[in-house]
N, C-alpha and C positions, 0 to 999 in steps of 0.2 A: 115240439114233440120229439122223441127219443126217436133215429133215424131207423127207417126200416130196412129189412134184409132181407129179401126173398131169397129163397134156394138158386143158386147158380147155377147155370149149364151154360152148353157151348153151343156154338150154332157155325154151320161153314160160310164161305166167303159169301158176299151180295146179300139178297135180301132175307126179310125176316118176316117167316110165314108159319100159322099154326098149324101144320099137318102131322105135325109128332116125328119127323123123320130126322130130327137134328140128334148128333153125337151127345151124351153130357160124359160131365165129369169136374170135380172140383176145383176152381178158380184158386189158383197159387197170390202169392203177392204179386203186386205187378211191376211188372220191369219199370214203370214212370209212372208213378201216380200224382195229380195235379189237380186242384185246386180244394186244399183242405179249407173246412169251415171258416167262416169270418173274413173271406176273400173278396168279398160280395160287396157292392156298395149298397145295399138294402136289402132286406127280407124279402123274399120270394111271399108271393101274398097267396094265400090258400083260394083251393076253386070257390067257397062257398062266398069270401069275402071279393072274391074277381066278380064273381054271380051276382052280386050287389049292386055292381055300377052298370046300369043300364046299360050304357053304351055295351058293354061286353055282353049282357043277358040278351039284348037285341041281335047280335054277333051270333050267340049260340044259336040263339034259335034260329037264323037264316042257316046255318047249316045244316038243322035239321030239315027245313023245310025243303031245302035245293038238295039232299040225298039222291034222287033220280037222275036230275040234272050233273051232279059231282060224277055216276057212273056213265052217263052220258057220253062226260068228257072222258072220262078212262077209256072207254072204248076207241073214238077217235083219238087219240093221241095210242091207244097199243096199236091201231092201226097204221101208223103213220111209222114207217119204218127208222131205226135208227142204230144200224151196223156200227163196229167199233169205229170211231175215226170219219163218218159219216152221220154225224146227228144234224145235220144244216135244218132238215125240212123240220124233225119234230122242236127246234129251235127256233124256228119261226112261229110255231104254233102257239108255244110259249110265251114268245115273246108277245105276240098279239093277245092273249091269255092273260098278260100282266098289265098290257094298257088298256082293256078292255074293263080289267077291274079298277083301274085306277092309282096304282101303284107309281109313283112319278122316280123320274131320271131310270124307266125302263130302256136298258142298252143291252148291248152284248159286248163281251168284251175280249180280247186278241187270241183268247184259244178258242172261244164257242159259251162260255158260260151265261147266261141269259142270268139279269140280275134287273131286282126291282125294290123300293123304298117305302117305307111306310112308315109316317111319324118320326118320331122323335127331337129331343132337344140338341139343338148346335153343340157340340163337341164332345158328345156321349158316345161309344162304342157299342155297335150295333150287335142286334143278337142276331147268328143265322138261321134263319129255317130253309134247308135246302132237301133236292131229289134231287136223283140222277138220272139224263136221257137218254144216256146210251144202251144197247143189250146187247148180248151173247153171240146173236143170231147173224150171220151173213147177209150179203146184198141179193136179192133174191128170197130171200124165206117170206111164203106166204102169208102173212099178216092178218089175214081177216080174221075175226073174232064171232065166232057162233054159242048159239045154246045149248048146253047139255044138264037135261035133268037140274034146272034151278045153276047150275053154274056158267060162270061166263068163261070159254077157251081158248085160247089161243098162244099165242109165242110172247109174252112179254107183258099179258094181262097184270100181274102181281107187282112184276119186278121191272121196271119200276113204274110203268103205267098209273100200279096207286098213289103210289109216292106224290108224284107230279099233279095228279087230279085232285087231291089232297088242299099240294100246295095251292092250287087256283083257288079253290072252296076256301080256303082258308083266307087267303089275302080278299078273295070276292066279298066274305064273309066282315071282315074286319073295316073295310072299308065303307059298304054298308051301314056298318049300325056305327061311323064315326068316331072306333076305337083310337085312342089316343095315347099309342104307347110313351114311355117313359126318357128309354133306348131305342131308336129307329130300327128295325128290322127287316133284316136284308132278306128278301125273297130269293135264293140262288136255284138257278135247274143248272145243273155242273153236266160236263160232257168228261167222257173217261172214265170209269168208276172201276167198269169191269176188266176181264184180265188184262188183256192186251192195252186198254188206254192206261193203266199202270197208274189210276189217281190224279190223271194231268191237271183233270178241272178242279178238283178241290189244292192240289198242289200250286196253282196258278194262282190262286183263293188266297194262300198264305205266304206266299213269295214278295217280293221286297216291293211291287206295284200292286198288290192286291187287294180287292175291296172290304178282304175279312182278314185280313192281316190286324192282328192287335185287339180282336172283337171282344166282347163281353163273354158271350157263346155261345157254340154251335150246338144247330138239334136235325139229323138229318132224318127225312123217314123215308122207310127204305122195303118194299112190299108192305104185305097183310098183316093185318094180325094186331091185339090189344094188350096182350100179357107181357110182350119182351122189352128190353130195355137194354141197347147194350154198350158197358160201361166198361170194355174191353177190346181194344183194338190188335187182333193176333199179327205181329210181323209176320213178312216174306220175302223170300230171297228164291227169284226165279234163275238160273243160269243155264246156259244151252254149253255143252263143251263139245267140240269141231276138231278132228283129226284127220290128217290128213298124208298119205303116203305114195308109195312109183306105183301100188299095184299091177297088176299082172296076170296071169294063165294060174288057174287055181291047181296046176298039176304041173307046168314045166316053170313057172318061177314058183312054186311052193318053199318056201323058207324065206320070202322076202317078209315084210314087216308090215303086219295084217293091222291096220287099225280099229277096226269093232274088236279082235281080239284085246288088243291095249285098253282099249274104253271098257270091254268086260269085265278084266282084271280091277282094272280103279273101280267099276260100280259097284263089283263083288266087295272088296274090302270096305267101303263107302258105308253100303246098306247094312254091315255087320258094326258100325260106328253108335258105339252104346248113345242113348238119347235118355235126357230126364225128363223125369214123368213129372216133377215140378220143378221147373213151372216148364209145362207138356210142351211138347218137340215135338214135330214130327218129320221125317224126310221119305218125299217121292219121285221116284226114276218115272215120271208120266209120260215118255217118248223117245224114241230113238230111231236109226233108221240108218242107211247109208250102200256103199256100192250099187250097179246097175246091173248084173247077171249072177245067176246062178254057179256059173262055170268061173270064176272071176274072183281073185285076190281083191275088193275095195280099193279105190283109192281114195276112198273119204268116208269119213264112218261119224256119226253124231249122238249126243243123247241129251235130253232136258229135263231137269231136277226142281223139281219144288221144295223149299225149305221153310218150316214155319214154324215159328215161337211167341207164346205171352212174353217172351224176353229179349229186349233187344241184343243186349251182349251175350245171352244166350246164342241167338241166331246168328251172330259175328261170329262167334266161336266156333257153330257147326261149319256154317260155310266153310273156313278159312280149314278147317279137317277134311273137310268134301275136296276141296281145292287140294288138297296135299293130296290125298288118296288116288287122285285122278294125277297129278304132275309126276309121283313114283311110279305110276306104272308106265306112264311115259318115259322115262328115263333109267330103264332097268337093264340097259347096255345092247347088245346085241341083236335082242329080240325085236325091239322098236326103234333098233338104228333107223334113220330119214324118215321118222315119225315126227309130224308138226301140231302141235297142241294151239288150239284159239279159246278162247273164253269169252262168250257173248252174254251180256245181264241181260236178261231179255225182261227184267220186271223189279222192283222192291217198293214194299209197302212198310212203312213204320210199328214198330209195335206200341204202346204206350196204354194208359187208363185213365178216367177220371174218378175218385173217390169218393164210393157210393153214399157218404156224407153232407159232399158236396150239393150246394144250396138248389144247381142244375139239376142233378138226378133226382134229391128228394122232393121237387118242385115234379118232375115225371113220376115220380109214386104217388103223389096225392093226387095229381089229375086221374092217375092211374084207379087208383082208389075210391075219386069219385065217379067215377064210370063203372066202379061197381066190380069190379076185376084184382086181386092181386095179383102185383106187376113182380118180373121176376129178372135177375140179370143174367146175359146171357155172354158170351165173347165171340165176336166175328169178324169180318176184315170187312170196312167200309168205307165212307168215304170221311168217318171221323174219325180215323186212323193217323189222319196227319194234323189237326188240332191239338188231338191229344197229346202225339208227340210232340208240339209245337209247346206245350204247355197250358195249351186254352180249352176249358171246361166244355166238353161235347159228349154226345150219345147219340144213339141212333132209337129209332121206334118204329116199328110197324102202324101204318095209318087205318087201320081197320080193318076190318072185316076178313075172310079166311080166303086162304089160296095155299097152294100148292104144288108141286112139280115143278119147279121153278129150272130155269134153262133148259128146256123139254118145247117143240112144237106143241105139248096137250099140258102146257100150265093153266091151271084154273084160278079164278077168283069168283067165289060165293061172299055176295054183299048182304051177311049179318051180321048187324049191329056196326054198318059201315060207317053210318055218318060219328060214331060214340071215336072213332081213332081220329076224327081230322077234330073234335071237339079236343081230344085230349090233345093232340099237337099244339093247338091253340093254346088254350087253357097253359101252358107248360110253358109257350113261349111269353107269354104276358105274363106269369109268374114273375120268371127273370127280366123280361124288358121293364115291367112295372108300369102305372097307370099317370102319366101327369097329374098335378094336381084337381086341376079345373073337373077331372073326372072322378076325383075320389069319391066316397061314400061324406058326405057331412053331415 
């Protein structure tokens, strides 16, 4: 069939939910686009011809039927807290989740990624279906999950709660009706995703020991929602810059060398630093802060900058301008004499894309498709930001049903037409993993 093209828009970092609250704007070329047509070692097999092999029609419909049971588990697991850099307990959850369904060589492995198998032939390159367990939220943030008017609320209900409950229905599902994929498929719940874990767990995933290193390809899903699809990974470049001077008596040393003034100087010329609208830039001063009194020259003065681009050499090239703007003001003689300049990355995300061509996406449009939905691409920073970069065919999807307010204690998920996103995950992964023979249609 002629590939199709939903309208593009842009969606922000983490999950992907249909509340209409997302940015658009038209999708430039992309800084890395990977894996054109014919890359494939077989035809992705369309839902209707998937819906043919028992095994898989038995599969669907235990997903439908366990829908209560799939938000069940969402619920316990958004409950189960999982602060950046502290995902242990809802990794145990996980983990028991995966042998539970039956997934075999269920481990974890040296950062926290909980990883599980299913099918496939000896020396075939597995397809990922992953989520992410970590959230937003601090050690401490209230967790429970109540009723409001038909929605379910809480801190972390969407993002990535669904994800994750998804994944279990899905492998629970698969394993049940004795799918028999082609390509073994790797179950991953990855730790890191959000700001501060900077990617660790999918990073760990593609690194020179990693179990998705080399993979067929990834499909993460990542909150709510049926219509998105994203086939665009926005780089980022986080940096903290750290100044440092004698400070002093803000009236009897006046004329020593004020560091938040130096760091003002650079941010001001900085934020005046033209940005291209394709392929879309953007830069943000999201913090700053520094000295201890009011009466008081600083002796230390801070700021942290977000940078983000569809383009990696884009986003090389702002920085490394951000980085000049900020080192001239530090060195502009006099003024900032015994001024000390640091430069902290406190974050980078890869940028890249897979080509909406590609046998992976158009295999997420037909699922998409048969669930009754046109599916649309979107660009966001996820955790198949580093596939893409890496060269390996990924996207990301929302696993059903609607949510909202995402990194907010009052994020919702309303579960309509929930179980129709973990069917289309499915559906999407078996496309590409493909059906051994013994299960084909004869």
């Amino acid at each position: 069939m002629d590939p199709i093209r939903p309208p593009p828009v842009e969606s922000p970092e983490g999950s992907i939910t249909d509340d209409g609250g997302r940015p658009r704007g038209a999708l430039s070329e992309p800084a890395k686009s990977i894996g054109a047509p014919g890359t494939e070692s077989h035809t992705p097999l369309p839902p209707a011809d998937l819906l043919r092999v028992p095994t898989v029609a038995d599969a669907v419909a235990r997903i439908r039927e366990t829908d209560a049971r799939t938000v069940e588990e969402q619920v316990r697991i958004s409950e189960t807290p999982a602060p950046p850099f502290q995902e242990g307990a809802r990794a145990s959850l996980l983990r028991a989740g995966f042998t539970d369904a039956g997934l075999r060589n269920v481990r974890v492995d040296r950062v926290g990624n909980v990883l599980g198998l299913l099918g496939g032939r000896p020396g075939l390159e597995p397809v990922v279906l992953s989520a992410h367990l970590d959230t937003v939220f601090p050690a401490g943030t209230d967790h429970r999950v109540r009723k409001e008017n038909g929605r379910l609320v809480g801190p972390g209900i969407t993002d990535d709660s669904r994800g994750l409950a998804a994944l279990l229905a899905t492998a629970r599902s698969l394993v049940h009706g004795a799918v028999r994929p082609r390509h073994p498929i790797l179950f991953a719940a990855t730790v890191g995703e959000e700001g501060p874990g900077n990617l660790r767990g999918v990073k760990h995933l593609f690194g020179p020991d990693g179990a998705a290193r080399g993979c067929h390809g990834f499909i993460s899903l990542d909150g709510a929602g049926l219509t998105h699809v994203v086939t665009r990974g926005i780089g980022s470049t986080r940096l903290r810059f750290g100044m440092v001077g004698p400070g002093g008596h803000s009236w009897g040393d006046w004329g020593q060398p004020n560091p938040l003034h130096a760091l003002a100087r650079g941010v001001a010329r900085a934020v005046e630093l033209p940005l291209p609208v394709t392929p879309r830039t953007t830069l943000t001063v999201a913090r700053w802060g520094g000295g201890h009194a009011i009466n008081a020259i600083p002796g230390n003065g801070w700021v942290e900058m977000d940078l983000r681009s569809e383009d990696e050499a884009t986003l090389a090239k702002v920085e490394g301008e951000v980085r000049r703007c900020i080192r001239n003001a530090v060195e502009e003689g006099g003024r900032t004499a015994g001024l000390e300049l640091r430069v902290e990355e406190i974050g980078r995300r890869p940028a890249g894309a897979t080509d909406p061509e590609h046998p992976l996406v158009q295999a997420a449009v037909a699922a998409s498709r048969h669930m009754g939905v046109q599916p649309r691409f979107v660009s966001s920073s996820t955790d198949a930001n580093v596939p893409m970069a890496e060269g390996v065919p990924a996207l990301t999807m929302g696993a059903g049903g609607h949510g909202g307010r995402a990194h907010t204690v009052h994020e919702w998920y309303r579960n309509n037409r929930g179980w129709q996103g973990v069917v289309r995950a499915a559906l999407t992964a078996l496309a590409v993993a493909g059906i051994q023979p013994a299960d084909e249609v004869g």
